[in-house]
Residue frames as a rotation matrix with the C-alpha (Angstrom) as fourth column:
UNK 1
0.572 0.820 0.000 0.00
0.820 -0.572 0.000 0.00
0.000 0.000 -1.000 0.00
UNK 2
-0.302 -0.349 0.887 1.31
0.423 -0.883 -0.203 3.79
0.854 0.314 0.414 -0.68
UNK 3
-0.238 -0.308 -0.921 2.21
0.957 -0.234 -0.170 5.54
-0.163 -0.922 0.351 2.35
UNK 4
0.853 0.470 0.226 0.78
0.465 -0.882 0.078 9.57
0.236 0.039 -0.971 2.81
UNK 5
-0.213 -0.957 0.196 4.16
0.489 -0.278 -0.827 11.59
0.846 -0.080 0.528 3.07
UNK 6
-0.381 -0.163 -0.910 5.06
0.917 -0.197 -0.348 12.79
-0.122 -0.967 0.224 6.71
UNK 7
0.781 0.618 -0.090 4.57
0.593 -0.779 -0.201 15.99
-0.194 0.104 -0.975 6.94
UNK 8
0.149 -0.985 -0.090 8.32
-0.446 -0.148 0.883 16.83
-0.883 -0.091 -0.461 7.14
UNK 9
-0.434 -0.605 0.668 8.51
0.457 0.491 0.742 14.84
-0.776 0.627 0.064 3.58
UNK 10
0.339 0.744 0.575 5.82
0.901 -0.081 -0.427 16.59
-0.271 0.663 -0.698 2.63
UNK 11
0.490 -0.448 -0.748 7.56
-0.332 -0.889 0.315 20.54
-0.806 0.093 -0.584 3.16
UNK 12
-0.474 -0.831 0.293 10.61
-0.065 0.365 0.929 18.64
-0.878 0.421 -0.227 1.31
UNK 13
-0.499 -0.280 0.820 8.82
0.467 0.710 0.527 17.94
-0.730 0.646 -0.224 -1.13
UNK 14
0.614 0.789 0.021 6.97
0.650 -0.489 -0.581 20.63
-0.448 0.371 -0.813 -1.85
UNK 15
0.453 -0.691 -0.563 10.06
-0.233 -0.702 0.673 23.11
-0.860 -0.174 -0.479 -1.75
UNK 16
-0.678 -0.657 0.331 11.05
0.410 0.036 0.911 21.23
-0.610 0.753 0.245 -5.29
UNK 17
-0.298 0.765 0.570 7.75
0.927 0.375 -0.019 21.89
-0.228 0.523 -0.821 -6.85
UNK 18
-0.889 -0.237 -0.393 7.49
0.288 -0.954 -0.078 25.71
-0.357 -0.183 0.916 -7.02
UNK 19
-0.811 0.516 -0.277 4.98
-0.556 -0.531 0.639 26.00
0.183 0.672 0.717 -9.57
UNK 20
-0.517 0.825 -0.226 2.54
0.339 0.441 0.831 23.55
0.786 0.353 -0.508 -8.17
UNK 21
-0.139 0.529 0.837 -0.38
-0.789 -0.570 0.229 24.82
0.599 -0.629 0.496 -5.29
UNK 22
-0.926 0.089 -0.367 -1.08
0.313 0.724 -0.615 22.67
0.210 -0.684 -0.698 -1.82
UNK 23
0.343 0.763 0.548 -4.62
-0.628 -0.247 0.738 22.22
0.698 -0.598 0.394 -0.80
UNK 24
-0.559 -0.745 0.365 -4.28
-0.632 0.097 -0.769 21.77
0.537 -0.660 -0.525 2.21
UNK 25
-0.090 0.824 0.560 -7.87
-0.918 0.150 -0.368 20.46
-0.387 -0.547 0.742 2.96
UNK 26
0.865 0.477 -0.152 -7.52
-0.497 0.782 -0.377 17.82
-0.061 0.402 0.914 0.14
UNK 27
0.348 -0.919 0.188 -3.63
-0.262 0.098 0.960 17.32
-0.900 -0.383 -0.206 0.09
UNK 28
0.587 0.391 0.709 -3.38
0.668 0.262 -0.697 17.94
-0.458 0.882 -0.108 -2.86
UNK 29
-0.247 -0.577 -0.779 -1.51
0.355 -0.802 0.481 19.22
-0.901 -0.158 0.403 -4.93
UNK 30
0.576 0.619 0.533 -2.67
0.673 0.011 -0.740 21.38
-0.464 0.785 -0.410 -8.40
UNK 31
-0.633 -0.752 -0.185 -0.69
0.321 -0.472 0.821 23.29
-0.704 0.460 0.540 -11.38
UNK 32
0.230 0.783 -0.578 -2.24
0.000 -0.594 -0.805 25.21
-0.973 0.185 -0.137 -13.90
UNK 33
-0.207 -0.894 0.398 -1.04
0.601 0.206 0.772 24.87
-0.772 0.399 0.495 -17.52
UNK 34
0.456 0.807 -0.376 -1.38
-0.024 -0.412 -0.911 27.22
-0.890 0.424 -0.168 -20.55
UNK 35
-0.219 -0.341 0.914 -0.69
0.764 0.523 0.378 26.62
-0.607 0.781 0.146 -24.19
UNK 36
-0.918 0.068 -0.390 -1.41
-0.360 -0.551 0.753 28.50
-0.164 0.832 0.531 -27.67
UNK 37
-0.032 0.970 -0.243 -4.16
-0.964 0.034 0.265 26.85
0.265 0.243 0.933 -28.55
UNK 38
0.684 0.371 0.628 -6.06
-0.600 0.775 0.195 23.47
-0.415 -0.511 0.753 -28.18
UNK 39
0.846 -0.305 -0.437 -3.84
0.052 0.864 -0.501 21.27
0.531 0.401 0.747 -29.86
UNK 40
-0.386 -0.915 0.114 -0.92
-0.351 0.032 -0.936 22.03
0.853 -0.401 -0.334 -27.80
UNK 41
-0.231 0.070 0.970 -2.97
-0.972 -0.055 -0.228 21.22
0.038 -0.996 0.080 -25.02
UNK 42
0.787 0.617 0.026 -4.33
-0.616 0.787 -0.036 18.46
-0.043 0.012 0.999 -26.13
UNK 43
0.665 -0.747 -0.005 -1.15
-0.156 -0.133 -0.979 17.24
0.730 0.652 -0.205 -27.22
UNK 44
-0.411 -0.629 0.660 0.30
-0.636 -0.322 -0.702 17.70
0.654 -0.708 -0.268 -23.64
UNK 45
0.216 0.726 0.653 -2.58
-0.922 0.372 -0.107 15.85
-0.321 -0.579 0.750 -22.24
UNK 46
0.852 0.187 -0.488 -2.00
-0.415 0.810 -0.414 13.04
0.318 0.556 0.768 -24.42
UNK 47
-0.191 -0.906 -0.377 2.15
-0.218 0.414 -0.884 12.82
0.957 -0.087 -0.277 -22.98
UNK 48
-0.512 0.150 0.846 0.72
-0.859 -0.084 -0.505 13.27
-0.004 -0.985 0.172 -19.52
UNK 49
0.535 0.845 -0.003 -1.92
-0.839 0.530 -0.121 10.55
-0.101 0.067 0.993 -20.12
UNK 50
0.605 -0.244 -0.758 1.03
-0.399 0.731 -0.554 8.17
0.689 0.637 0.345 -21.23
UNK 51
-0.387 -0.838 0.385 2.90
-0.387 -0.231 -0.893 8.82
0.837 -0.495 -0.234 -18.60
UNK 52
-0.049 0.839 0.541 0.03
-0.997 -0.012 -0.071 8.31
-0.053 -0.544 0.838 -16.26
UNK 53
0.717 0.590 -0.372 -0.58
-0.642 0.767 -0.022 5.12
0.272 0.254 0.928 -17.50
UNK 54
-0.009 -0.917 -0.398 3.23
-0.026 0.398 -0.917 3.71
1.000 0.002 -0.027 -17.03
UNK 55
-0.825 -0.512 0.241 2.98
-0.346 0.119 -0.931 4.34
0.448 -0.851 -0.275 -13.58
UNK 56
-0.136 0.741 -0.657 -0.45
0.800 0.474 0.369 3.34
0.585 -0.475 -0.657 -12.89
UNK 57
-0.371 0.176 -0.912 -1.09
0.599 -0.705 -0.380 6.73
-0.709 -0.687 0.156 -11.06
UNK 58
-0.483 0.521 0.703 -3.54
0.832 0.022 0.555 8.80
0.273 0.853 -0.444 -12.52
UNK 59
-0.992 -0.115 -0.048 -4.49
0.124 -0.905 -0.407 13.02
0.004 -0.409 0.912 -12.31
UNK 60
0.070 0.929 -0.364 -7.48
0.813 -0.265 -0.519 14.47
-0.579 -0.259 -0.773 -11.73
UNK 61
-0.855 -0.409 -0.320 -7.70
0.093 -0.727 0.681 17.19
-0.511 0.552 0.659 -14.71
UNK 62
0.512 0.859 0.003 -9.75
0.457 -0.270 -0.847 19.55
-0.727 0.435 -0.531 -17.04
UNK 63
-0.766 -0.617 0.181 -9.21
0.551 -0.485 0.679 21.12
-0.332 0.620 0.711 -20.12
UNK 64
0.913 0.389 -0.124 -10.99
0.249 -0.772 -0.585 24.45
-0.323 0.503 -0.801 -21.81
UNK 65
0.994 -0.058 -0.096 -9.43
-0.108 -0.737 -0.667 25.42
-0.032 0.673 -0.739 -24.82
UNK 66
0.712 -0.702 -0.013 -5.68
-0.011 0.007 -1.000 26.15
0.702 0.712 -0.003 -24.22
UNK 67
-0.031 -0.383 0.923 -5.62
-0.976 -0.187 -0.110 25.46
0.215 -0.905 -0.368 -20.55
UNK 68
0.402 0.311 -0.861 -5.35
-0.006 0.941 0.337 22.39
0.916 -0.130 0.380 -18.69
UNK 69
-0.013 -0.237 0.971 -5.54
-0.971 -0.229 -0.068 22.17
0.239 -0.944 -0.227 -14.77
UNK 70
0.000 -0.449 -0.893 -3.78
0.082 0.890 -0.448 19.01
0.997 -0.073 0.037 -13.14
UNK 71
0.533 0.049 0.844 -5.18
-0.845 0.074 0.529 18.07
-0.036 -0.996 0.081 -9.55
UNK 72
-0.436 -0.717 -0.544 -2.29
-0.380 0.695 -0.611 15.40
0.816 -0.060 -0.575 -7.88
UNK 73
-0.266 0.079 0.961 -3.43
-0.932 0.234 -0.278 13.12
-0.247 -0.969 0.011 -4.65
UNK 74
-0.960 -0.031 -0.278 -3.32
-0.023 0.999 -0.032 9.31
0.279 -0.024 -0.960 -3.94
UNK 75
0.112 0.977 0.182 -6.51
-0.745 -0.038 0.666 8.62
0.658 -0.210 0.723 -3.07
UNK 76
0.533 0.103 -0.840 -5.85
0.246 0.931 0.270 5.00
0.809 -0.351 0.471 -1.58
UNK 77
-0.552 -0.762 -0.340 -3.17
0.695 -0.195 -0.692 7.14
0.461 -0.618 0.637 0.73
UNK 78
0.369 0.720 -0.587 -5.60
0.928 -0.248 0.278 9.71
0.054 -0.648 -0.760 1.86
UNK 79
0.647 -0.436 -0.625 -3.32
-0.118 -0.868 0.483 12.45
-0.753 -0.238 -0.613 0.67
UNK 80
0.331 -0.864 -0.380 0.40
-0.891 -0.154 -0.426 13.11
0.310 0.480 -0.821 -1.11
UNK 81
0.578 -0.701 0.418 2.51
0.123 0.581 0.804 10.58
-0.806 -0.414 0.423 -1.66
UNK 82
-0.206 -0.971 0.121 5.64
0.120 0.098 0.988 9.83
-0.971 0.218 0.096 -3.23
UNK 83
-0.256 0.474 0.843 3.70
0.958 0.240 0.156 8.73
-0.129 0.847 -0.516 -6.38
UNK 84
0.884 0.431 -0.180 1.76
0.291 -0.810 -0.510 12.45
-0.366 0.398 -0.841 -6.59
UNK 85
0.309 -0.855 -0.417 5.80
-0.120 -0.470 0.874 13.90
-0.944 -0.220 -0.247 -5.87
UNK 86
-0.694 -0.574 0.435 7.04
0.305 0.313 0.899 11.67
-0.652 0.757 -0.042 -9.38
UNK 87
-0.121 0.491 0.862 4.32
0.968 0.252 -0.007 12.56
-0.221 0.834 -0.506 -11.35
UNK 88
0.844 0.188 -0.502 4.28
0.223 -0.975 0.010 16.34
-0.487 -0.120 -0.865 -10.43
UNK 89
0.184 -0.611 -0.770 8.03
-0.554 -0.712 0.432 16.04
-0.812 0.347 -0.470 -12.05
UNK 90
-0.774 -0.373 0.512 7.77
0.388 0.360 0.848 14.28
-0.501 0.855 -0.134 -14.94
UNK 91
0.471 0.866 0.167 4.81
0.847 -0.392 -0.358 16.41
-0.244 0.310 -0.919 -15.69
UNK 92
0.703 -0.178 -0.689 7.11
0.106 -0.931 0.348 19.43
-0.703 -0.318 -0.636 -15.33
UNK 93
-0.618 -0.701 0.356 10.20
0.291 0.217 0.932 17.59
-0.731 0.679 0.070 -17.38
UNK 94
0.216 0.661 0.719 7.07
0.916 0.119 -0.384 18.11
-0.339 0.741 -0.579 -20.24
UNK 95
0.922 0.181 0.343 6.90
0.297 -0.898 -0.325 21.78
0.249 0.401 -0.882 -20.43
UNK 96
0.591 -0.761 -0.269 10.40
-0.108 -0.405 0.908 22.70
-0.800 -0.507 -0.322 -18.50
């Protein structure tokens, strides 16, 4: 089973993530993304989605148009774990 990061792993791990928001109520974590137009977004969605699948960890997300908003949390952990942490940066390795 997937462990909920400490809270002390959680700071740590937030402190790499600059660009992504904590809810704190859902432990979560969310990132906004914007593109030119839909096909870049889509397009992104579609590497995220692959990526997603390889690990077997899957985002909560919407898309409108040339945005696309990316909600992270384990669900089976009740919060952040490691697993949100890796997927928040190979999501980033995308656009970075």
């Amino acid at each position: 089973m997937v462990e909920q990061l400490s809270p002390a792993e959680r700071e740590d791990a937030l402190e790499g993530l600059p660009e992504w928001d904590h809810d704190d109520g859902r432990d979560s974590i969310s990132r906004s993304f914007t593109f030119d137009d839909f096909s870049q977004a889509f397009a992104f969605m579609t590497q995220v989605a692959l990526l997603a699948e390889k690990a077997d960890h899957h985002p909560e997300w919407s898309n409108v148009w040339n945005r696309v908003d990316i909600l992270l949390t384990t669900h089976d952990a009740g919060g952040l774990s490691e697993r949100d942490i890796e997927m928040a940066q190979a999501i980033d390795a995308l656009v970075d």
